[in-house]
C-alpha positions as CSV (number, residue, x, y, z in Angstrom):
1,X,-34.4,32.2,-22.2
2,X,-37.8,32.5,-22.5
3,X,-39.3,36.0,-23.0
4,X,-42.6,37.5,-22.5
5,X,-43.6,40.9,-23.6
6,X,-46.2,43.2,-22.9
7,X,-47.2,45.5,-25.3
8,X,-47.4,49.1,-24.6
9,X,-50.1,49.4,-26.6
10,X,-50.3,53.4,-27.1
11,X,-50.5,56.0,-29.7
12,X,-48.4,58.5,-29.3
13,X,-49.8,59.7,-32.8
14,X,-51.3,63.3,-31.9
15,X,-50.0,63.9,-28.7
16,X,-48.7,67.7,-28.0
17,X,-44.7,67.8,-29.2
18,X,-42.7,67.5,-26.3
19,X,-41.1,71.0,-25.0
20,X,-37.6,71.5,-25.7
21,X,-36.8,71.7,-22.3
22,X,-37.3,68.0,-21.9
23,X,-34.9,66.8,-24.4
24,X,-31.6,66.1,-22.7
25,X,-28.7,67.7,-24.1
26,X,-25.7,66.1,-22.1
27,X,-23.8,62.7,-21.5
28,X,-25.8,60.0,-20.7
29,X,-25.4,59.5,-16.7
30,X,-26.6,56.4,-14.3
31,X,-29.2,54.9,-15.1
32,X,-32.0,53.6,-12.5
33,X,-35.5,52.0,-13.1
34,X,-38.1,54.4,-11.9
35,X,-41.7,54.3,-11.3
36,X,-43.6,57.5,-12.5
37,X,-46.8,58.6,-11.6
38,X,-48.5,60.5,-14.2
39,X,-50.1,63.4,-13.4
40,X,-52.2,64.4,-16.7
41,X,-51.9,60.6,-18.6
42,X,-50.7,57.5,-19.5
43,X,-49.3,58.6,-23.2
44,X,-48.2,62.0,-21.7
45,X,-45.5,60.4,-19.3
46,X,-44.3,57.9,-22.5
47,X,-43.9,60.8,-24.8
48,X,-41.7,62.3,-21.8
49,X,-39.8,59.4,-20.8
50,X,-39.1,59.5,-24.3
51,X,-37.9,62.7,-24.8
52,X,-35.5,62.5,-22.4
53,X,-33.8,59.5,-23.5
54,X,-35.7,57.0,-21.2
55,X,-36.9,54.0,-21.8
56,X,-40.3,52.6,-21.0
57,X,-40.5,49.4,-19.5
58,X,-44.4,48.8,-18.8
59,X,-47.0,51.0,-18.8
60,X,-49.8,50.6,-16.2
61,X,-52.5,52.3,-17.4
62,X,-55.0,51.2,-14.7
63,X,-53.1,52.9,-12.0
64,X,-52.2,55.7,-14.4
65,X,-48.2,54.6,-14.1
66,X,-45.3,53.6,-16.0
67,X,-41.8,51.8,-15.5
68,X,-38.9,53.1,-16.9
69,X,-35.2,53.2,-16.8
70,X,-34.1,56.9,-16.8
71,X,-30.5,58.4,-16.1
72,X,-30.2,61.2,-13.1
73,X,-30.6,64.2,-15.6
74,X,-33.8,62.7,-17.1
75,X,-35.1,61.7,-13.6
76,X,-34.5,65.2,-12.7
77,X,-36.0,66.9,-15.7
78,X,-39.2,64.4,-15.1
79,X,-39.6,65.7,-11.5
80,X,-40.2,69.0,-12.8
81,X,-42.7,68.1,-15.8
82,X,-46.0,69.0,-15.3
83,X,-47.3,65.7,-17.0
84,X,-45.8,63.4,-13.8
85,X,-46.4,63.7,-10.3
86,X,-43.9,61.7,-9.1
87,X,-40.7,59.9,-9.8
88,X,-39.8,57.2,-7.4
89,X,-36.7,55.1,-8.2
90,X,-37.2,51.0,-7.5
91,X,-34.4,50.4,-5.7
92,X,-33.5,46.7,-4.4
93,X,-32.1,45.4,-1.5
94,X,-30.7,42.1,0.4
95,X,-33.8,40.3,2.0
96,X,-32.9,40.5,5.9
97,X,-32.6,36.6,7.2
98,X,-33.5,38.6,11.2
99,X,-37.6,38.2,9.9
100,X,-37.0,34.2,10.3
101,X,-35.7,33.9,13.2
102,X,-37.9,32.2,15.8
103,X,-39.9,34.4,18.2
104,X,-40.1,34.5,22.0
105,X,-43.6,33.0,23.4
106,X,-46.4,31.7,20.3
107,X,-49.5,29.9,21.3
108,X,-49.6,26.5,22.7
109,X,-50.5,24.6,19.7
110,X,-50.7,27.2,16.6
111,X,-53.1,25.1,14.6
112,X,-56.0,26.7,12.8
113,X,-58.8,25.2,13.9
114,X,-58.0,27.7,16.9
115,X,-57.6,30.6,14.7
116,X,-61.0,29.7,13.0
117,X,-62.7,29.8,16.7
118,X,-60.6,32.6,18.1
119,X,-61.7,35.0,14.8
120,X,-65.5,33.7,14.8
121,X,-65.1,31.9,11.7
122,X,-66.8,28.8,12.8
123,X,-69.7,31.1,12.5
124,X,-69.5,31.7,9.2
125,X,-69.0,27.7,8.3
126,X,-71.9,26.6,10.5
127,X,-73.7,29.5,8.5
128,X,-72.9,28.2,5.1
129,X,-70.3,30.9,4.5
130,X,-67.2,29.8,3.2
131,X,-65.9,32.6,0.9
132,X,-67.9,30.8,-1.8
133,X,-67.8,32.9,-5.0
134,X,-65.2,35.5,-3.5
135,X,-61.8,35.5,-5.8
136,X,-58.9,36.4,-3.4
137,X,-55.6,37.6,-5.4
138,X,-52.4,36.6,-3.5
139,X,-49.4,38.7,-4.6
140,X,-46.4,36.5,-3.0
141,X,-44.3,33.7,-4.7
142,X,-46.6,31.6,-5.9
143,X,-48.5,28.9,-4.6
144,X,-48.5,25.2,-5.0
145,X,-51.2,22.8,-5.5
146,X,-50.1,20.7,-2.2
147,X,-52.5,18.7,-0.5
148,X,-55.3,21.0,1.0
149,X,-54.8,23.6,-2.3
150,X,-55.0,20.6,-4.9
151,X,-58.6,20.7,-5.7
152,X,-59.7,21.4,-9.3
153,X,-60.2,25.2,-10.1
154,X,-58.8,26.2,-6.1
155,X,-55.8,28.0,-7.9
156,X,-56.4,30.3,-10.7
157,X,-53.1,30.8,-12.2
158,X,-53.1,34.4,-14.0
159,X,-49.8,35.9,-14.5
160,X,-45.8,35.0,-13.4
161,X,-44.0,38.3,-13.0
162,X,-41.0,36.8,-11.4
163,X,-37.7,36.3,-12.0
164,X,-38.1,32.2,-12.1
165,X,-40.5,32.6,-15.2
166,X,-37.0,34.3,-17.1
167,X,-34.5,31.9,-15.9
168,X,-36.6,28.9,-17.6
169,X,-38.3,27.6,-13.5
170,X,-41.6,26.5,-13.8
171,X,-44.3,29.0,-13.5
172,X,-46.8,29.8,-11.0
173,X,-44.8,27.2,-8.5
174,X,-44.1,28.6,-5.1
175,X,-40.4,27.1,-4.9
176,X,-39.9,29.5,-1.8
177,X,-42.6,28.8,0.3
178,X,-44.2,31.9,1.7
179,X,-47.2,32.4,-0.8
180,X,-48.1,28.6,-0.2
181,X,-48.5,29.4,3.4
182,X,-50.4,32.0,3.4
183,X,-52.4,29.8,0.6
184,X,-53.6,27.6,3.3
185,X,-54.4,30.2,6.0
186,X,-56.5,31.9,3.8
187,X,-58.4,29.0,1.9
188,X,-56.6,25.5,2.6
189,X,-59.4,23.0,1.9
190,X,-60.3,19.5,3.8
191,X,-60.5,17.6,-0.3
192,X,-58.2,15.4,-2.4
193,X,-56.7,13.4,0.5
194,X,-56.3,16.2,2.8
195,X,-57.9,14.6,5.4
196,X,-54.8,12.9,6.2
197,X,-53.3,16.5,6.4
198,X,-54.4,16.8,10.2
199,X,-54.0,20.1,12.1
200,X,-50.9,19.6,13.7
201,X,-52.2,18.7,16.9
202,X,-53.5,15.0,18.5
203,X,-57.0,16.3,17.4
204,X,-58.8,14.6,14.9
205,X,-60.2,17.7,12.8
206,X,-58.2,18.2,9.6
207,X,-56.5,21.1,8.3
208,X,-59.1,24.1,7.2
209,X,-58.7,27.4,6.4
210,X,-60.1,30.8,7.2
211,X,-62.2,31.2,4.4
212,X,-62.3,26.8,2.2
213,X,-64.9,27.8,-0.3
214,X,-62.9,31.1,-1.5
215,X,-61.1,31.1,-4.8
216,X,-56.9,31.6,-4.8
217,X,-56.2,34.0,-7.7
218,X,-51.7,32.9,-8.1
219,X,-50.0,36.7,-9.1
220,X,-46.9,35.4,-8.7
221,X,-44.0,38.3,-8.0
222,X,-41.7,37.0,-5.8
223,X,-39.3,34.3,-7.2
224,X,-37.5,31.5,-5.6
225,X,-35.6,33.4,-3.5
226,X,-38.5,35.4,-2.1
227,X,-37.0,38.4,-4.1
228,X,-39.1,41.4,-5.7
229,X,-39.6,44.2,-7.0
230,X,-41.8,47.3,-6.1
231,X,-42.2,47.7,-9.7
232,X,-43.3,44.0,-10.1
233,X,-46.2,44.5,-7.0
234,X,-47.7,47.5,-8.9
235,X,-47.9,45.6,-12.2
236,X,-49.8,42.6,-10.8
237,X,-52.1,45.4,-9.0
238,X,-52.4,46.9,-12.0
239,X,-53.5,43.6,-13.4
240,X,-55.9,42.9,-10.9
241,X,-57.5,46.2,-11.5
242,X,-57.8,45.8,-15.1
243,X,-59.2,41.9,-14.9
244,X,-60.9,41.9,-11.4
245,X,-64.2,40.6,-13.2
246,X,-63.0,39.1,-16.4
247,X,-63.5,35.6,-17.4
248,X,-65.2,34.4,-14.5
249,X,-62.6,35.9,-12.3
250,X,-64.8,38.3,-9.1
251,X,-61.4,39.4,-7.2
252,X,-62.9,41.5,-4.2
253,X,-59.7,41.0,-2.2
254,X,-56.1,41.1,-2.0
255,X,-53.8,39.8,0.1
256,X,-50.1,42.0,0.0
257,X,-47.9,40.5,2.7
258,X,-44.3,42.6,2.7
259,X,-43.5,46.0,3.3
260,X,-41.3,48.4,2.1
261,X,-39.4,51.2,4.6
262,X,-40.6,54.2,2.4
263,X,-39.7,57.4,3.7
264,X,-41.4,59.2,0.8
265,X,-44.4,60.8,1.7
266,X,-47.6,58.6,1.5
267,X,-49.0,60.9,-1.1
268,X,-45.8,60.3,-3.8
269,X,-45.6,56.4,-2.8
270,X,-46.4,54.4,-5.9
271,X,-47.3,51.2,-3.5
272,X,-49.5,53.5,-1.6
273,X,-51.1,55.3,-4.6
274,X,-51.5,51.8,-6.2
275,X,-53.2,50.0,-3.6
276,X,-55.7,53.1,-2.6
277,X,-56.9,53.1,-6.6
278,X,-57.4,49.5,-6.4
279,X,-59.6,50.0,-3.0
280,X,-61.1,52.6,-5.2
281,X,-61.6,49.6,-8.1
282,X,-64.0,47.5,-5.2
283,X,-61.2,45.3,-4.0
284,X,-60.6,45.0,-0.2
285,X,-56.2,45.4,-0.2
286,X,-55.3,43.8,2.9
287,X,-51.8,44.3,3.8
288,X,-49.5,43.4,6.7
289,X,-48.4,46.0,8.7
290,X,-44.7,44.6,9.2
291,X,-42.1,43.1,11.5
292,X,-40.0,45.8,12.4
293,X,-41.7,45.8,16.0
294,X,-40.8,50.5,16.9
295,X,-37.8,50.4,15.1
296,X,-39.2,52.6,12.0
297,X,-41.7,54.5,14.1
298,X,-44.3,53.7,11.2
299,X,-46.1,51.3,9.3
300,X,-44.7,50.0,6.4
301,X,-45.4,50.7,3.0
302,X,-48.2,49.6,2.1
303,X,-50.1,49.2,5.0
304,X,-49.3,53.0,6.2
305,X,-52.4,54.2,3.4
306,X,-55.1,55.0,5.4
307,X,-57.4,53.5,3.3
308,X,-56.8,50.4,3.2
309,X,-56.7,47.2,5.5
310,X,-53.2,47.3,7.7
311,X,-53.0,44.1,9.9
312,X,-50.6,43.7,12.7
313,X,-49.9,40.5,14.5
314,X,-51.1,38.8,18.0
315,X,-50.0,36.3,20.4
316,X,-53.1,34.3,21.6
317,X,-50.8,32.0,23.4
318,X,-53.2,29.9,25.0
319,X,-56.4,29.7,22.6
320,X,-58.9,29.4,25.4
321,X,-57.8,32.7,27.5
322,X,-58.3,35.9,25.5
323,X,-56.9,37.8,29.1
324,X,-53.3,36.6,27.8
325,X,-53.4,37.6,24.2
326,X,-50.9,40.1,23.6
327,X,-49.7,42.4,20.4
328,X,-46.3,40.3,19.1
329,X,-43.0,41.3,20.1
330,X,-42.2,41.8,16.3
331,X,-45.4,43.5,15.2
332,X,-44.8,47.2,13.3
333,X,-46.6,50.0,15.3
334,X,-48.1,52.8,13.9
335,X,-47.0,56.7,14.8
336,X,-49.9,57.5,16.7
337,X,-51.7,58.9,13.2
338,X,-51.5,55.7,11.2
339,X,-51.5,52.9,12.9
340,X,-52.7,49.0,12.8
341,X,-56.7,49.2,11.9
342,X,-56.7,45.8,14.2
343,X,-54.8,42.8,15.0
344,X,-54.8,38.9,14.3
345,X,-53.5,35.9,15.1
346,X,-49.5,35.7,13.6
347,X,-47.6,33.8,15.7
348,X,-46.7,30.5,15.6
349,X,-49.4,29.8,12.7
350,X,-49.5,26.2,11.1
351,X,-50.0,25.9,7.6
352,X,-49.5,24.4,4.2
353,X,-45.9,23.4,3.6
354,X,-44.2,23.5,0.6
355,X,-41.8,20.4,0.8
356,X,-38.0,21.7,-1.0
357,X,-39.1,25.0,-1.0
358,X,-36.4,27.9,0.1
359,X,-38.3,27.8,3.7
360,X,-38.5,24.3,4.3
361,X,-35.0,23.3,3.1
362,X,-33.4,26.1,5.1
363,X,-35.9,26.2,8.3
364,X,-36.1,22.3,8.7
365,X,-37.4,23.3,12.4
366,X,-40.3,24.7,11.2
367,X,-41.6,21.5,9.8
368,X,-44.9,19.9,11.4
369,X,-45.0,16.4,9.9
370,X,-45.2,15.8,6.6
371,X,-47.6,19.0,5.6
372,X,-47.7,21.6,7.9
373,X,-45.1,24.4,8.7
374,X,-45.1,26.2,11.4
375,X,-44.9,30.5,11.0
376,X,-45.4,33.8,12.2
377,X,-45.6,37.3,10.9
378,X,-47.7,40.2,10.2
379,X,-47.5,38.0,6.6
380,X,-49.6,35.4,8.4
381,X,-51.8,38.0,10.5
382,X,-52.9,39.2,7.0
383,X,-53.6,36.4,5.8
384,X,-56.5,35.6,8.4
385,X,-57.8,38.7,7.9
386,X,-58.3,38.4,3.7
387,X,-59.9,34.8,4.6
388,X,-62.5,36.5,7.2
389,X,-63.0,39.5,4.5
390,X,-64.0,36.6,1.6
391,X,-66.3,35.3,4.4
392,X,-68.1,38.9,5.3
393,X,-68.2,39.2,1.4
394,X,-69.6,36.0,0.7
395,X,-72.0,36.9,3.7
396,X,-73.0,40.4,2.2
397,X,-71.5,40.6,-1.4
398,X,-72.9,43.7,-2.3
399,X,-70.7,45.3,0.6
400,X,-68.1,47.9,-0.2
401,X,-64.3,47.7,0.5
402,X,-65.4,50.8,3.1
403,X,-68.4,48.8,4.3
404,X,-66.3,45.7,5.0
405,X,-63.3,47.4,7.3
406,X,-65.8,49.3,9.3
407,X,-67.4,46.3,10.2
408,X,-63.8,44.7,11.4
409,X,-62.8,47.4,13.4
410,X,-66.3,48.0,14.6
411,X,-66.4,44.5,15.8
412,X,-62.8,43.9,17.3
413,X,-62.1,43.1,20.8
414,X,-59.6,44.7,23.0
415,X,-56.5,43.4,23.7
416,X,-55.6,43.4,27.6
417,X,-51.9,45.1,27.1
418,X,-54.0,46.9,24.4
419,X,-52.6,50.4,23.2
420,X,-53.2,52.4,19.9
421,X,-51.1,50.7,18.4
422,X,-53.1,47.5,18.4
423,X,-55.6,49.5,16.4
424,X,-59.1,48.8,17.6
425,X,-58.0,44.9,19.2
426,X,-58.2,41.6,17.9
427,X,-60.3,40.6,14.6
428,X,-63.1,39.0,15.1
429,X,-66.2,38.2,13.5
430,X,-68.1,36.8,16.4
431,X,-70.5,39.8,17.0
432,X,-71.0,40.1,13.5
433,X,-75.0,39.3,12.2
434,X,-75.6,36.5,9.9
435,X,-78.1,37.3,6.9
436,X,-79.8,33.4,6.4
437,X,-78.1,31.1,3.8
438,X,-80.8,28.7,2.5
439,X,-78.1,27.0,0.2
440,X,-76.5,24.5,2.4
441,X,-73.8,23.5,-0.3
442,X,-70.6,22.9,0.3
443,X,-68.4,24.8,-0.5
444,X,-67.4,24.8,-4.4
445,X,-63.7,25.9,-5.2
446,X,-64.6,25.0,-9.0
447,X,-64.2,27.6,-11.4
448,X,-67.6,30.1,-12.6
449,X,-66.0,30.3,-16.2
450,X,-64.2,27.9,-18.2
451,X,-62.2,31.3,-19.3
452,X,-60.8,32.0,-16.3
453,X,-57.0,32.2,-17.6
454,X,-54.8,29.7,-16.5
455,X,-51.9,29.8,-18.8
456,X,-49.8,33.2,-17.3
457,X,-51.8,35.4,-19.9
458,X,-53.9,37.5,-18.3
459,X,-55.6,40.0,-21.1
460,X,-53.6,39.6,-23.8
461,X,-50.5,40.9,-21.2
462,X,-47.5,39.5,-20.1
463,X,-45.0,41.0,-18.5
464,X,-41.1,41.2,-20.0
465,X,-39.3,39.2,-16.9
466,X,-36.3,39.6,-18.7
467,X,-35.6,43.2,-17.9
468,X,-35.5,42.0,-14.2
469,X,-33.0,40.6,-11.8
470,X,-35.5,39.7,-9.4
471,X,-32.8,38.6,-6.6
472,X,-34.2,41.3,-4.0
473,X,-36.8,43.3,-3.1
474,X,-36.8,47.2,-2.6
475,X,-36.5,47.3,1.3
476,X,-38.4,45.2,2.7
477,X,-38.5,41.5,3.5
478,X,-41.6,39.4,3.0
479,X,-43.1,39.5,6.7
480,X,-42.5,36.2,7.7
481,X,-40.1,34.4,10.5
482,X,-40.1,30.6,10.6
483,X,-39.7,27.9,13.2
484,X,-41.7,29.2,16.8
């Protein structure tokens, strides 16, 4: 079994002794993995976990964070130390097969060439914006160089925190199929014989995606199952924080496409604390706002920050009628305080198919031809709207994450059946002004630094796979159905 380790990498030499009141004196009970916030630091919380008997698992010191596996009297002696702000246990559960089931209505044809003119991305190819120079991190299960994601430098591979790197599976590779999807939404790419790819209609245009001159930055956390851990989602965040502009990497957005049912407050949520310091870092998180339609009466975790990009889904049904686009049956609403910032297309989206992947073998309907799939999901919804963020960014890099989502919400378009909890309408970019782009290239996927790490070490860290089972995720399901 292979292992990789990440070094701690702190002194505890010098650190104030731990008060007696932390060290346990009792027999050891359950033990759970927790995620603690620190309130003071880093070392502090070690020092702590420490005292109590704990062990510390990883450390992530960008987020000010640390994994551990704590019994209930530790936990409990934790919540009270002043050094922690919160103790959140990472609990997993069954991934629910009801997210790919096929959906009621979907638009006639589901290929992207409408999604790039119903969003107003044409405008930003005809422009010479193609995400060109805009890194976009996808936290999913991988992706796979298929035709359309093949081209030299499109995928960065950084960093496998999934179960498949421990049970000897070959890293990076998307042997589920969701992250590969969402791949090709966001940057698939007309190159390397993809021009036999097609869109899955009888026109002639091949497959393009959202935003074909953008980067792919592979953080790999879900395995071949589609399982994960919260604890695995804030280490690669934590990763992306720490590298965002190392070695020719410039990751200004990421993509987060699952959910968890959180009924913490959003203030003690690790996901939620994670992905607010990462928007505080300069990166645009856009995540999807989830697929439990009312049924929660919230967003899902995630997506319920209110800083950050929540995305639910739309039916455009027929491409050239906005008066019949629609919120999706399954789309997650808000409370009325927090709801969906906007919408986009998720419904019946053709992409990038991963042939023997979990999806494909086990959702054969899906299939469209040899390289397209056809699915829905707030998963999908979110990952149009990270393809038209690298394209406002390539547009007007010097933009802030704040600076990029007012301009989406300022520029959406009401839905007919429209309600709050559609947020501010459908995405679009069309009203958005172009600054001129003299450069007429096209679009370059190669890499700005020879550096850029390919090998699953990203700064001298790995993770330690081994200490995970990886099988599920902590309640939630990757927001994805199959086969509309």
């Amino acid at each position: 079994m292979r292992s990789f380790t990440r070094p701690i990498g702190l002194s505890l030499l010098g650190l104030t002794a731990i008060t007696a009141s932390l060290v346990p004196s009792h027999q050891p009970s359950e033990v759970a993995r927790v995620i603690i916030a620190a309130a003071t630091s880093v070392e502090a919380v070690v020092a702590d976990v420490q005292a109590v008997g704990g062990t510390v698992e990883q450390t992530h010191n960008a987020l000010g964070m640390v994994t551990a596996t704590v019994d209930a009297h530790g936990q409990a002696l934790l919540s009270r130390d002043s050094d922690v702000s919160s103790v959140t246990v990472d609990s997993t559960v069954a991934m629910s097969s009801t997210a790919y089931q096929p959906q009621a209505g979907g638009s006639t044809t589901g290929v992207m060439a409408d999604v790039l003119g119903l969003t107003g991305a044409k405008n930003f190819h005809k422009a010479n914006y193609t995400g060109d120079g805009i890194d976009i991190a996808l936290i999913d299960t991988g992706i796979s160089p298929v035709p359309g994601l093949d081209q030299t430098g499109k995928i960065v591979h950084v960093v496998d925190l999934s179960a498949d790197q421990v049970e000897g599976e070959t890293e990076f590779v998307d042997e589920y199929g969701h992250g590969t999807h969402l791949a090709g939404i966001i940057a698939g790419m007309p190159d390397n014989g993809a021009q036999s790819i097609g869109n899955g209609s009888s026109q002639l245009d091949p497959f393009v995606g959202i935003a074909p001159g953008a980067r792919l930055i592979n953080v790999k956390a879900g395995d071949k199952n589609g399982g994960a851990h919260v604890s695995q989602i804030i280490e690669a965040l934590d990763l992306i924080v720490q590298n965002k502009n190392a070695d020719g990497l410039n990751i200004r957005v990421v993509n987060i496409a699952f959910g968890t049912d959180a009924d913490q407050a959003a203030a003690s949520d690790p996901l939620v604390q994670a992905v607010e310091q990462a928007w505080d870092a300069g990166i645009v998180v856009v995540a999807s706002a989830g697929n439990r339609a009312s049924s929660l009466g919230r967003l899902d975790s995630p997506a319920r920050s209110s800083k950050i990009i929540a995305v639910g889904a739309a039916d455009y049904a027929n491409p050239g009628n906005t008066s019949d686009d629609t919120i999706a049956s399954f789309s997650s609403v808000g409370d009325g305080v927090r709801d969906p910032d906007f919408v986009a297309p998720g419904v019946s989206v053709m992409s990038l198919r991963q042939p023997g992947g979990y999806i494909d073998v086990n959702y054969p309907q899906a299939r469209r031809g040899d390289h397209l799939l056809s699915g829905g999901g707030t998963s999908q919804a979110a990952a149009v709207v990270s393809g038209l963020v690298a394209l406002v960014l390539d547009a007007n890099p010097d933009w802030t994450p704040d600076q990029v989502k007012l301009a989406m919400i300022s520029n959406a378009t009401d839905l007919v059946d429209g309600t709050a909890f559609d947020g501010a309408g459908m995405v679009s970019l069309k009203k958005i002004t172009l600054p001129a782009n003299t450069d007429g290239s096209a679009p370059s996927t190669e890499s700005d630094a020879s550096t850029a790490s390919n090998d699953g070490t990203w700064n001298g860290s790995t993770w330690n796979g081994s200490t995970w089972n990886g099988s599920t995720w902590n309640g939630s399901t990757w927001n994805g159905y199959w086969g509309e």
